[in-house]
Backbone as JSON Lines, residues from 0, in Angstrom:
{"i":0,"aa":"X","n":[112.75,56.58,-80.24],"ca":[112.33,56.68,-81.62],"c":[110.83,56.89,-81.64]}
{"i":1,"aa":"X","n":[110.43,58.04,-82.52],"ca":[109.19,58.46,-82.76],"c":[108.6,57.28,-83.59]}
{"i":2,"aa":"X","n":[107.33,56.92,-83.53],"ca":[106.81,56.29,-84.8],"c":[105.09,56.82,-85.11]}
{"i":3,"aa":"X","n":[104.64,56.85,-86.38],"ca":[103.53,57.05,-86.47],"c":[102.65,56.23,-87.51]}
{"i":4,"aa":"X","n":[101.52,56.56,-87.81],"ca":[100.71,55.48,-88.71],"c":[100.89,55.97,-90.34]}
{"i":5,"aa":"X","n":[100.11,55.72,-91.43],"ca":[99.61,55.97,-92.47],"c":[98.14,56.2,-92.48]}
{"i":6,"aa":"X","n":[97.76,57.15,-92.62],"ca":[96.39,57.45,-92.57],"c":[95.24,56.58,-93.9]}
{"i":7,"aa":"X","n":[94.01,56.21,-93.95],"ca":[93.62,55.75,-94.79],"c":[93.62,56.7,-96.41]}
{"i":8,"aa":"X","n":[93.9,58.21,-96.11],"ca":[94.05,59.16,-97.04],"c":[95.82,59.5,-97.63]}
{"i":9,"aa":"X","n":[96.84,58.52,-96.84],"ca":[97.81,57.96,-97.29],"c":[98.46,59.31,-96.24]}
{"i":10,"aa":"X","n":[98.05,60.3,-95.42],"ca":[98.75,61.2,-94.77],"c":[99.49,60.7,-92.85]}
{"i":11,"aa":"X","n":[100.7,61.22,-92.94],"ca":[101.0,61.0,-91.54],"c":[101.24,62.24,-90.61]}
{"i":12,"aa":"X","n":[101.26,62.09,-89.4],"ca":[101.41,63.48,-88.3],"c":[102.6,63.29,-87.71]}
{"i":13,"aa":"X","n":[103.54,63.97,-88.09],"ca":[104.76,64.14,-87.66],"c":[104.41,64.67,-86.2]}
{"i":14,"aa":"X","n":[105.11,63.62,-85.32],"ca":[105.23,63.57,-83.31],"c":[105.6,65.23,-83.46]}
{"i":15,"aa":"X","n":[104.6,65.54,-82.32],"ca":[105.15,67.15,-81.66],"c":[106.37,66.87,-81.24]}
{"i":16,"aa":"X","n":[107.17,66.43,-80.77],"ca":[108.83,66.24,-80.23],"c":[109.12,66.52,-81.28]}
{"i":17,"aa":"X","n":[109.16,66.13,-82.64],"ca":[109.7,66.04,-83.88],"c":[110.1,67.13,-84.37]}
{"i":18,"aa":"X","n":[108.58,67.83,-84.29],"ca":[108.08,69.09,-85.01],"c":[108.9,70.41,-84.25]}
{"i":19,"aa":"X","n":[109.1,70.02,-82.95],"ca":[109.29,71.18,-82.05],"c":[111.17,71.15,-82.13]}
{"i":20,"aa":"X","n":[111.62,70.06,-82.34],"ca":[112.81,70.15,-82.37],"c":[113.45,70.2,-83.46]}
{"i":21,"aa":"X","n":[112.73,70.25,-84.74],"ca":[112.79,71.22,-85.83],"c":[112.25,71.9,-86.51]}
{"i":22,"aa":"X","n":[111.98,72.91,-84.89],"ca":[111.1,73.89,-85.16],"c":[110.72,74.16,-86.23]}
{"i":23,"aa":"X","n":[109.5,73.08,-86.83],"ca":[108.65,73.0,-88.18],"c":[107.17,74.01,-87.38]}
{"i":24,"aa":"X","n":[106.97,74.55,-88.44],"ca":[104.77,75.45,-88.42],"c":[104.51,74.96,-89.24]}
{"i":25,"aa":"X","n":[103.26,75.32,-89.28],"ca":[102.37,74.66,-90.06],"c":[102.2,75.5,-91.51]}
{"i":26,"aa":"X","n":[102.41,75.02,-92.69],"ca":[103.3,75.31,-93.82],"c":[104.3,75.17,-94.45]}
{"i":27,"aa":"X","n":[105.09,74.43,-93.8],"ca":[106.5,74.19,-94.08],"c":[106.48,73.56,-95.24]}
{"i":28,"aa":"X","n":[107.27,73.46,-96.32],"ca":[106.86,72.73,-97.42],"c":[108.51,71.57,-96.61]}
{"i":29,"aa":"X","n":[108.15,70.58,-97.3],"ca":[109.01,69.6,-96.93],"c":[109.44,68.55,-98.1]}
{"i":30,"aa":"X","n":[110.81,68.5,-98.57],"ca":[111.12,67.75,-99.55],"c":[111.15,65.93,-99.41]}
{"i":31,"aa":"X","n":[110.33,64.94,-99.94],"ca":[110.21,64.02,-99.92],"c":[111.19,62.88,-100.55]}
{"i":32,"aa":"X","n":[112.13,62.38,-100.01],"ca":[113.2,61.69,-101.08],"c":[113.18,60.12,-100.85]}
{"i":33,"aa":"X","n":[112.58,59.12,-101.32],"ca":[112.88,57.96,-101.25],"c":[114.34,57.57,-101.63]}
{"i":34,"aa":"X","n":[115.02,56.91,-101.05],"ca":[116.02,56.25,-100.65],"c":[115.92,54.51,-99.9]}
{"i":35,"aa":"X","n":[116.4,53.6,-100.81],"ca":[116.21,52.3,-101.1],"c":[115.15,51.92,-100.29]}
{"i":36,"aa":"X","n":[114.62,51.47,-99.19],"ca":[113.8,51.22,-98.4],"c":[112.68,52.24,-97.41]}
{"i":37,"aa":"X","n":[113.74,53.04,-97.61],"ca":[112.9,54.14,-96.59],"c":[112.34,55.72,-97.15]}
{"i":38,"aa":"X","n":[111.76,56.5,-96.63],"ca":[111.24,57.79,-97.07],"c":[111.8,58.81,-95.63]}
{"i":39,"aa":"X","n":[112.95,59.97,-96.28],"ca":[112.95,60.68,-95.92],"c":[112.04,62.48,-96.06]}
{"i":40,"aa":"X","n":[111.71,63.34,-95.09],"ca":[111.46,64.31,-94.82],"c":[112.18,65.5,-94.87]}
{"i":41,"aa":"X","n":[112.55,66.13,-95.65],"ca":[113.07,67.02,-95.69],"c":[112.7,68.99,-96.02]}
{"i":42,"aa":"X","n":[112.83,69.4,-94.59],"ca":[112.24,70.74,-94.9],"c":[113.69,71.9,-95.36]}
{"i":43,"aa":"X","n":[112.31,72.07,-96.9],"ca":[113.09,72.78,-97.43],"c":[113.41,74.7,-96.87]}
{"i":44,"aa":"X","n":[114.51,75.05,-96.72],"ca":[114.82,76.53,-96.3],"c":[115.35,77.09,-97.62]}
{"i":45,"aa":"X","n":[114.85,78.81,-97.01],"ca":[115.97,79.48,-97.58],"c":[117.2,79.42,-97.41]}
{"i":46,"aa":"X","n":[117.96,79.96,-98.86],"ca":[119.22,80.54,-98.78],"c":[119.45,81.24,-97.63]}
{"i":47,"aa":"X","n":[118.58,82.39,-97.56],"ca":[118.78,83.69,-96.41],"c":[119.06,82.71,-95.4]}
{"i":48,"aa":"X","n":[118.24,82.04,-94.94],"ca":[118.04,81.52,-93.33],"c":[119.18,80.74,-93.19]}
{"i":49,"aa":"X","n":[119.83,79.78,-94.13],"ca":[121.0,79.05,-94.3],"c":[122.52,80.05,-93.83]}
{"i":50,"aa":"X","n":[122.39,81.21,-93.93],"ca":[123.55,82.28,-93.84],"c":[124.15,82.17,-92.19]}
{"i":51,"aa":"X","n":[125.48,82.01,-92.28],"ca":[126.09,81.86,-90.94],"c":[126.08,80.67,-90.43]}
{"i":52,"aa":"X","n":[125.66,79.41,-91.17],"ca":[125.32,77.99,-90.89],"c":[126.68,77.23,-90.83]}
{"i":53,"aa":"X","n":[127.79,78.01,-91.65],"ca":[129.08,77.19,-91.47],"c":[130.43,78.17,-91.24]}
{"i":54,"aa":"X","n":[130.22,77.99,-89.89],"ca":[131.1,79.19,-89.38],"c":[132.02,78.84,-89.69]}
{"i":55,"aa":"X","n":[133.94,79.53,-89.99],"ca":[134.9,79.04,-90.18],"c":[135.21,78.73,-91.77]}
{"i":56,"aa":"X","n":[133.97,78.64,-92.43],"ca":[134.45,78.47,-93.86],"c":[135.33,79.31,-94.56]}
{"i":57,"aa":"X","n":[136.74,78.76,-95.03],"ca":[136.95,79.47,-96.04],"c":[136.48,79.85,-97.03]}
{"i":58,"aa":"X","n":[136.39,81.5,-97.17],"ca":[135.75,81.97,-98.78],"c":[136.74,82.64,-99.28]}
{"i":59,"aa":"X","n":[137.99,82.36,-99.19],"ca":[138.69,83.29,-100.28],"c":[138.59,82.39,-101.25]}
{"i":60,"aa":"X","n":[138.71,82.81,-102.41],"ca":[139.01,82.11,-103.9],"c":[140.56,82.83,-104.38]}
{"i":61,"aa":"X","n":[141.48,81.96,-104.56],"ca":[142.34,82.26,-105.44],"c":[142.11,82.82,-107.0]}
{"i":62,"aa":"X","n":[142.18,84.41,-107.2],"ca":[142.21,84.84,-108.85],"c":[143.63,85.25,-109.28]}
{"i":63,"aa":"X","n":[143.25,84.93,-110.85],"ca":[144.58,85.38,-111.38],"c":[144.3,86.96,-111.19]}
{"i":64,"aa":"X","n":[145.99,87.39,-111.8],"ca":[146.09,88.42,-111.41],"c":[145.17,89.87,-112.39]}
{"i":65,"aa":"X","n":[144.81,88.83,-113.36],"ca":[144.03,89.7,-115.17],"c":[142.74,89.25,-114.76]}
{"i":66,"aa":"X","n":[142.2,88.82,-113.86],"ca":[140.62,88.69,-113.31],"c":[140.14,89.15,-112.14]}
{"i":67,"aa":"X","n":[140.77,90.2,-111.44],"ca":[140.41,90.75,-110.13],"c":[139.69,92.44,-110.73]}
């Protein structure tokens, strides 16, 4: 387990292991979500980049036959 400080400017440095194994650069915007005790990190992606992420999904949709 990674751990790091709070800076006196309230900022922290996410561990290079961290960074490299989700493959984060410098820019990444990252969504912040408190959850009861703790603060998660979350980097936000595109749609685009998300594509092919769930192989196997079904996408047919059942239509009636007066909506195709």
């Amino acid at each position: 387990m990674e751990t790091t400080k709070v800076s006196p400017k309230y900022q922290v440095v996410i561990p290079q292991r961290v960074r490299e194994a989700m493959a984060l650069k410098p820019g990444t915007r990252l969504q912040v979500v408190q959850f009861e005790d703790r603060i998660e990190l979350i980097p936000l992606r595109s749609a685009k980049s998300l594509r092919g992420s769930l192989p196997g999904l079904d996408t047919e949709v059942p239509r009636d036959a007066d909506r195709v």
